[in-house]
C-alpha positions in Angstrom: 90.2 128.2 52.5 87.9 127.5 55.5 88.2 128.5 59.0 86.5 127.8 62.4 87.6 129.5 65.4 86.8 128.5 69.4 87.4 129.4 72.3 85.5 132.0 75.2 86.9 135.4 76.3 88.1 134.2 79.5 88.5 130.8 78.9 92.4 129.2 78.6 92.5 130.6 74.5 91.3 131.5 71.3 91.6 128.2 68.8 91.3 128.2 65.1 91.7 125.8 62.5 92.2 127.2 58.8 91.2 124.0 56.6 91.9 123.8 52.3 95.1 125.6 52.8 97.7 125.2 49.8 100.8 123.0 50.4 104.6 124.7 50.2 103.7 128.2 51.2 106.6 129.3 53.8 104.9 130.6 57.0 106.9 133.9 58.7 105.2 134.0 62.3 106.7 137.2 63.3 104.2 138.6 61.0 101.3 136.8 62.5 101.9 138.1 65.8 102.8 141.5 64.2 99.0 141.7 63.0 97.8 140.6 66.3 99.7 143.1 67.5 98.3 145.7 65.7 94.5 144.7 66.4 95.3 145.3 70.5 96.1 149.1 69.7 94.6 152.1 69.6 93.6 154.8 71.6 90.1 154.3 73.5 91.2 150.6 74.3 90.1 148.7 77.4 92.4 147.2 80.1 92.6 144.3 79.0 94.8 144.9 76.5 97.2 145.9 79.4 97.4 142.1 80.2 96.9 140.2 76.9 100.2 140.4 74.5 99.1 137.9 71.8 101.1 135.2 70.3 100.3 132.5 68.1 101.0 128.7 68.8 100.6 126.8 65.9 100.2 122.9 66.8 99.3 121.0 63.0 99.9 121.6 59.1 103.5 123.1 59.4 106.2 121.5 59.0 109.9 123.3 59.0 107.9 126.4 58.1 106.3 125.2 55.4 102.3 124.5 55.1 101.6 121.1 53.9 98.4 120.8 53.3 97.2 119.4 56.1 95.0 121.3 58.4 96.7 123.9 60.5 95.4 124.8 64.1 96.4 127.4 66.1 96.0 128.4 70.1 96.3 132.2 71.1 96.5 131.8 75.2 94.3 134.2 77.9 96.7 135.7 80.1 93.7 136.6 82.0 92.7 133.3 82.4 94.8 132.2 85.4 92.2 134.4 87.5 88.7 133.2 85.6 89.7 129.9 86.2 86.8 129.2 88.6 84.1 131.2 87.1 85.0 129.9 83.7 85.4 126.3 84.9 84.7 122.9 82.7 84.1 121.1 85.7 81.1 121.5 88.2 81.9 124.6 91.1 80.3 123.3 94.3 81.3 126.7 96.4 78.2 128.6 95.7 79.6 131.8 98.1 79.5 135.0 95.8 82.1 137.9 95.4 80.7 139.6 92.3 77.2 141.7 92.0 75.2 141.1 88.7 75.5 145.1 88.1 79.7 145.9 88.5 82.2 142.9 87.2 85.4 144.3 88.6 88.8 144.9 87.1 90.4 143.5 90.5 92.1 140.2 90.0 91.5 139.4 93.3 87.7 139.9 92.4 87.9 137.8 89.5 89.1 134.7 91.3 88.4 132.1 93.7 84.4 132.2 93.9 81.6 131.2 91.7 80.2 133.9 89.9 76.7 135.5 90.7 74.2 134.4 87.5 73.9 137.9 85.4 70.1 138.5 84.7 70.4 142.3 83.0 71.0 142.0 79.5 73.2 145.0 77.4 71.0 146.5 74.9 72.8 146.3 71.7 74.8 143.2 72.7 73.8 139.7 72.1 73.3 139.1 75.3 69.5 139.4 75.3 68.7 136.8 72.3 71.3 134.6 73.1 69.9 134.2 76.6 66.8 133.2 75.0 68.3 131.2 72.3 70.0 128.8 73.8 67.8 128.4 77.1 70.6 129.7 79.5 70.3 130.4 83.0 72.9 133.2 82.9 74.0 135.6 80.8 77.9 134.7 80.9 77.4 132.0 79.0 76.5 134.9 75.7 79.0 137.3 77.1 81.9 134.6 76.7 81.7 133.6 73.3 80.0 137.0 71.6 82.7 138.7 73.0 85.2 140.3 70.1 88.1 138.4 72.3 87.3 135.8 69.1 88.9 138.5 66.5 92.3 137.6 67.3 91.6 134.5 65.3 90.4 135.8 62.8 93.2 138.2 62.6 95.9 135.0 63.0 94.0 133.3 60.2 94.0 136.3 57.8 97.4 136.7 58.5 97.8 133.5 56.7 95.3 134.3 53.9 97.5 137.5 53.2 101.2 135.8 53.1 99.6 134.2 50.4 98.3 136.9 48.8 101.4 138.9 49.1 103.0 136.3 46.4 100.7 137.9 43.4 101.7 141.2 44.9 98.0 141.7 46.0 98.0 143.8 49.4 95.1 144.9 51.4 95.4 148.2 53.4 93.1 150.1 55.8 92.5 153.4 57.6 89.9 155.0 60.3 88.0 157.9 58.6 85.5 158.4 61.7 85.0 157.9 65.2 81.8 160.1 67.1 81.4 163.2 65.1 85.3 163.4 64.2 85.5 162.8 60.1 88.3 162.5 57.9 87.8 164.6 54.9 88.5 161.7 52.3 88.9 164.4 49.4 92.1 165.3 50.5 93.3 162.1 49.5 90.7 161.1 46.7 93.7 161.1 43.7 96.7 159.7 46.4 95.2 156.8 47.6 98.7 155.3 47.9 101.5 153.8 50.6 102.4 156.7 52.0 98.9 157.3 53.2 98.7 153.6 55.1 102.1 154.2 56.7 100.7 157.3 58.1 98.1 155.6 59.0 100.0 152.6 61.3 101.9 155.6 62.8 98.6 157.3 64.2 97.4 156.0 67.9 93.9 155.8 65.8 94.9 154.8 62.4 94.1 157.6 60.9 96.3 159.2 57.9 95.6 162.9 59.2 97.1 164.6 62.7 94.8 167.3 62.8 92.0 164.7 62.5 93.6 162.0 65.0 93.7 164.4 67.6 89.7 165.3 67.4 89.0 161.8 67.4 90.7 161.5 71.0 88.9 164.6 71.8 85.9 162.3 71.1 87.0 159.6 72.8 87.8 161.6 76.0 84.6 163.1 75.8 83.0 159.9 75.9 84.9 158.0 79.0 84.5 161.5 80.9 80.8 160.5 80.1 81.2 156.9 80.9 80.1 156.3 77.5 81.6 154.8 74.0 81.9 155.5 70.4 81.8 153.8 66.9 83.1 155.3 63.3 84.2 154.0 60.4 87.1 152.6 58.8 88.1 152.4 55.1 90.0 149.1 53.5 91.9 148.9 49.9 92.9 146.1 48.4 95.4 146.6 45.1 96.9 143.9 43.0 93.7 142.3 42.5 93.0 140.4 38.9 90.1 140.3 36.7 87.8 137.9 37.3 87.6 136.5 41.0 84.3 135.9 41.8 81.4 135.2 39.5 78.1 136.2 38.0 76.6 132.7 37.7 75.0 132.1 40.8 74.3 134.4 43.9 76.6 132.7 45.7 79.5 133.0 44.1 79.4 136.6 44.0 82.8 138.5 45.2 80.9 142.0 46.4 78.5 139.1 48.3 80.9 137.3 50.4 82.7 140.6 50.9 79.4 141.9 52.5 79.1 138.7 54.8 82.6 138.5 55.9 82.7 142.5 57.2 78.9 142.6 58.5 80.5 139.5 60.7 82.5 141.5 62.4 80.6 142.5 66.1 79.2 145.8 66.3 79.8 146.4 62.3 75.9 147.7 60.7 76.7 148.7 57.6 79.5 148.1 54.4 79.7 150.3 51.1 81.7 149.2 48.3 82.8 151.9 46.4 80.7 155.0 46.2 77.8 152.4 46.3 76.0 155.1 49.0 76.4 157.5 46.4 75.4 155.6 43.6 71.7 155.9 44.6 71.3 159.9 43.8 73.6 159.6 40.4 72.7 158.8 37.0 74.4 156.3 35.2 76.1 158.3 32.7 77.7 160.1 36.0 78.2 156.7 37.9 79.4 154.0 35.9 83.0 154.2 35.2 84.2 154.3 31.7 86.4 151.7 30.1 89.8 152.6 28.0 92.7 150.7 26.6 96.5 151.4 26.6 98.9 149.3 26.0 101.7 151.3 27.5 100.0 151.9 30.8 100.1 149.0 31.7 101.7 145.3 29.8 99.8 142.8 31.7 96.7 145.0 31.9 96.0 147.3 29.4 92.4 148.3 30.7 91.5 150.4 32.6 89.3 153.4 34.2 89.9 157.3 35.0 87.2 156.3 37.7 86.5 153.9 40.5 82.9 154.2 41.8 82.0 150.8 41.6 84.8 150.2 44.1 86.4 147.0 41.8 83.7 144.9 41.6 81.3 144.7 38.7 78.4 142.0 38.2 79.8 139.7 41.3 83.4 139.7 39.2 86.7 141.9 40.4 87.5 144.1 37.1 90.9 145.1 38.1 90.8 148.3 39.6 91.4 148.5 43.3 88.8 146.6 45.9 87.5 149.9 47.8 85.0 149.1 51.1 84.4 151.2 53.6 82.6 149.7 57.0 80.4 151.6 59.4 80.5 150.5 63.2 78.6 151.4 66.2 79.1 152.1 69.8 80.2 149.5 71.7 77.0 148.1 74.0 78.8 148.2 77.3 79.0 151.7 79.0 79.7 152.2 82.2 77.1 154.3 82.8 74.7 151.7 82.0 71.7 151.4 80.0 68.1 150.9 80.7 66.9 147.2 80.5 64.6 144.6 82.5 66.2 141.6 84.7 65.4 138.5 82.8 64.9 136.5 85.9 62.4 139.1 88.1 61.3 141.1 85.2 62.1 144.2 87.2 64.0 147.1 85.7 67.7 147.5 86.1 70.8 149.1 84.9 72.8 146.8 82.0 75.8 145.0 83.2 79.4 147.3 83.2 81.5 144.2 81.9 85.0 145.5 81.3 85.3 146.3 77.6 86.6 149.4 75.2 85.3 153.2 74.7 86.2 153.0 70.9 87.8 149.7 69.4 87.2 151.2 65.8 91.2 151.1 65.0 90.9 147.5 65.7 88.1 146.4 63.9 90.1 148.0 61.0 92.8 145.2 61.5 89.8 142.4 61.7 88.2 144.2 58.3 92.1 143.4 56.2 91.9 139.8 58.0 88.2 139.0 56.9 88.8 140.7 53.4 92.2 138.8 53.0 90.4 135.3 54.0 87.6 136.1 51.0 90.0 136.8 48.8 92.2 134.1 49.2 89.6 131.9 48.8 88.2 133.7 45.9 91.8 133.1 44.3 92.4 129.2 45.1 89.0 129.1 43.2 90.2 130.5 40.1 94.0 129.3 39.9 94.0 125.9 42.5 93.9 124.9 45.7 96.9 122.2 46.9 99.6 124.0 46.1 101.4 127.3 46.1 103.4 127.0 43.0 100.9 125.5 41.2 98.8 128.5 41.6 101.5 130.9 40.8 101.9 128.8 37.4 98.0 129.0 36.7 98.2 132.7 37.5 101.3 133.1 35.3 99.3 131.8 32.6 96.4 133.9 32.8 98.1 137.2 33.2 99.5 136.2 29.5 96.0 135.8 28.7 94.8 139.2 29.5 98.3 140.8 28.1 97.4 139.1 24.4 93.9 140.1 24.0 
């Protein structure tokens, strides 16, 4: 499975295309725009997600709700964009007259329209605004802001919401929850031995995704700390997978690795610094007799699996290869660059200092990055699985994974 996605922030919409797709798979779409759904909420959100309500429009590789093979591409429309339209216009704007300053892009529609936009020179620290002005030899900052925006997630979300109906027919399922945001922790060993369904529908009932009330409400506390100080927050969020088989992934070249690609898929995620699979922090300070986690065989615990471990500190994955045991990550993201306080930087034009730009955005968009953590997960593993049982076809993958399930069961 490949996928490219396109599209600006503010621009008419998101488009992907999801490439190497199996034939015969039945599409539902109310699930799609179910888990778009859920990446627009949380609390600590920005306004914008008062005016978006995304929906996917799939134009190619379905065909009476069934993918056949061909490439499928998508659109998710920009409600917002009927008052861009000037300032993000393909064609050449020839009223040069200004309504925006460089220092305060307003929420007002009736700011947003009508006029050419004022070049922005003050780069966010923390954004990509700064290198990709650089970069690419721009002569305004809008040009980074448009595509580096996270706006781009919802495709990635509508595309992992195809990875994971397939997924769903080996009865693999990928889950997630928020255990931080600012100071605000979740104490994980409360649930370290019920890891389980009940936890991830608490979780989806929680305005932060978290499994724990008393915990959900300090995290607002947090977050309305930080907009009373005009300023934002990151966290963390955890993501299980269960249902996985042995052996997706490999040890024969770097590449190939599973825990590799996992790593690049979540550290592509903006504002993401950090991914731990497992207790792989932990694993540093422990001693291998302490760490690894012992193997042990019963046949009655499981018939197509008999292996298995009393442990799970390598979160699933050993040598590049998943062993069986549930895919554990956890992903560590930062505060969002743009605060409306603003933040020190230098005008890239005059080279005078200046306050960073106040673009609209979120205080805390952890609960969503959670949602873009399953999609990226679910697009690296259902490409790890078309690896190891086909890629054309649905049912010919179930038959290939089928037969090696016996396998296992014989050894």
């Amino acid at each position: 499975m490949r996928f490219l996605s396109a599209g600006e922030s503010h621009g008419l919409a998101i488009t992907g295309i999801i490439d190497d797709f199996p034939s015969g798979l039945k599409i539902d779409f109310n699930f799609i725009n179910n888990e778009l759904k859920r990446r627009q909420l949380g609390y600590g959100r920005g306004k914008r997600m008062n005016i978006e309500s995304d929906k996917i429009e799939v134009i190619s590789g379905i065909r009476y709700g069934v993918t056949i093979g061909s490439p499928i591409s998508f659109l998710i429309f920009n409600k917002d964009w009927e008052n861009w339209q000037k300032t993000m216009s393909l064609n050449e704007v020839n009223d040069v007259s200004f309504k925006k300053s460089s220092n305060n892009i307003s929420d007002s529609a009736s700011n947003l329209s009508s006029q050419r936009e004022l070049p922005i020179y003050n780069p966010r620290p923390g954004h990509a605004d700064f290198a990709g002005f650089i970069k690419y030899r721009f002569d305004d900052i809008r040009n980074v802001i448009e595509r580096s925006s996270a706006r781009e997630t919802a495709a990635r979300v509508a595309a992992g919401s195809f990875a994971k109906i397939l997924l769903k027919n080996f009865g693999i399922n990928i889950y997630s929850f928020v255990s931080q945001i600012g100071n605000a922790k979740l104490d994980l060993d409360i649930f370290k031995h019920k890891i389980n369904e009940e936890i991830f529908k608490l979780a989806e009932s929680s305005e932060l995704r978290c499994p724990d009330i008393d915990t959900t409400n300090k995290m607002k506390n947090e977050i309305d700390n930080a907009i009373k100080n005009k300023d934002t927050l990151g966290g963390k969020f955890n993501i299980f997978v269960k249902g996985l088989p042995i052996g997706l992934g490999s040890y024969t070249q770097w590449d190939r690795r599973l825990d590799a690609k996992i790593a690049h898929a979540i550290m592509s995620i903006p504002a993401i610094k950090a991914i731990e699979i497992g207790n792989g922090v932990l694993s540093s300070s422990l001693s291998g007799t302490n760490f690894q986690d012992e193997i042990f065989y019963d046949k009655n615990k499981n018939k197509d699996n008999a292996f298995f471990r009393n442990t799970n500190n390598n979160g699933g994955i050993e040598g590049g290869m998943s062993n069986g045991e549930d895919l554990i990550i956890t992903a560590y993201m930062k505060p969002i660059p743009t605060t409306m306080k603003g933040l020190k930087t230098v005008n890239l034009k005059t080279k005078d200092s200046e306050l960073s730009i106040k673009e609209r955005s979120d205080v805390c968009a952890v609960p969503a990055a959670s949602i873009v953590g399953e999609a990226m997960i679910a697009i690296v593993l259902c490409d790890a699985m078309q690896d190891k049982f086909g890629r054309d076809n649905i049912n010919e993958m179930i038959e290939n994974y089928n037969s090696y399930k016996n396998y296992i069961s014989n050894l």
